[in-house]
C-alpha positions, 0 to 999 in steps of 0.5 A: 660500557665500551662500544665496538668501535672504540673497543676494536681501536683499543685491541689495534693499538701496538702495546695492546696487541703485544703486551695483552693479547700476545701473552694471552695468545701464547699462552692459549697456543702452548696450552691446547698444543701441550694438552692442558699443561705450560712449560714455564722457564723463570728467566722469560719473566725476566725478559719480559719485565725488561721489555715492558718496563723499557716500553713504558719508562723510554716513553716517559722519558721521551714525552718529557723531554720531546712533547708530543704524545705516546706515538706518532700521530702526536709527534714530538716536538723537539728531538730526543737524541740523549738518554736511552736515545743516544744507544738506538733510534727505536727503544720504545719498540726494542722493548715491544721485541725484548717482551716477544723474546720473553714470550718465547722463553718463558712459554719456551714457545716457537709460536712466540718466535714465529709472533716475534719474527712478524712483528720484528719485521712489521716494527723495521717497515713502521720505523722507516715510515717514522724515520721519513716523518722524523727527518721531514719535521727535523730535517739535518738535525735528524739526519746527523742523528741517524748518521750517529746512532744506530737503529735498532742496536749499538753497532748493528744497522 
């Protein structure tokens, strides 16, 4: 049996959070809101296979090919700067926001927006912190990497 403890770390981490308890949350939202029913739009489910698969196949390629561990409190040991990488800085939690816009629209759920809203601005702050840790462990071979390569999308900053 898991104790309370390691039971609220595990609903802390960030894939927990977003590719378990959010779906539960919208979906439990939507159906006390619409009085017992779902909409449901297919083309949502789509989305939301794209962002998990993006999450989870990006971390594989990044724990191959940079060390370290799932996130940054085991930092990567070398930088990572090809593959997904060379599009965006951030496609690890650009998947985690491509599953929110999946929420939104399967459930076709403005809870789902307000949730991604939040978590696109809490994902920008975290990713300035990692950036700060990336660029203090790299030094100019992060720093000409982010001069390169976009933070979040190809011709966006």
């Amino acid at each position: 049996m898991i104790g309370k403890p390691a039971l609220l770390r595990l609903l802390a981490r960030t894939p927990v959070r977003t590719f378990v308890l959010a779906p539960i949350a919208v979906a439990a939202f939507e159906f006390a809101r619409r009085g017992g029913s779902l909409a449901f739009d297919p083309l949502g489910v789509l989305l939301l296979a794209w962002g998990y698969l993006q999450y989870r196949l990006v971390g594989r390629y990044r724990i191959a090919r940079g060390g370290g561990g799932p996130g940054l409190e085991v930092p990567p040991e070398r930088l990572v700067t090809s593959g997904p990488y060379r599009f965006t800085r951030n496609p690890m939690y650009l998947g985690h926001l491509i599953f929110f816009v999946g929420l939104a629209v399967t459930f076709r759920s403005y809870f789902a927006v307000a949730l991604l809203i939040g978590h696109a601005v809490w994902f920008d702050r975290r990713v300035r912190g990692d950036e700060a840790r990336l660029a203090a462990r790299f030094g100019t071979e992060y720093t000409d990497y982010m001069g390169r390569v976009r933070r979040w999308l190809p011709g966006l900053a």
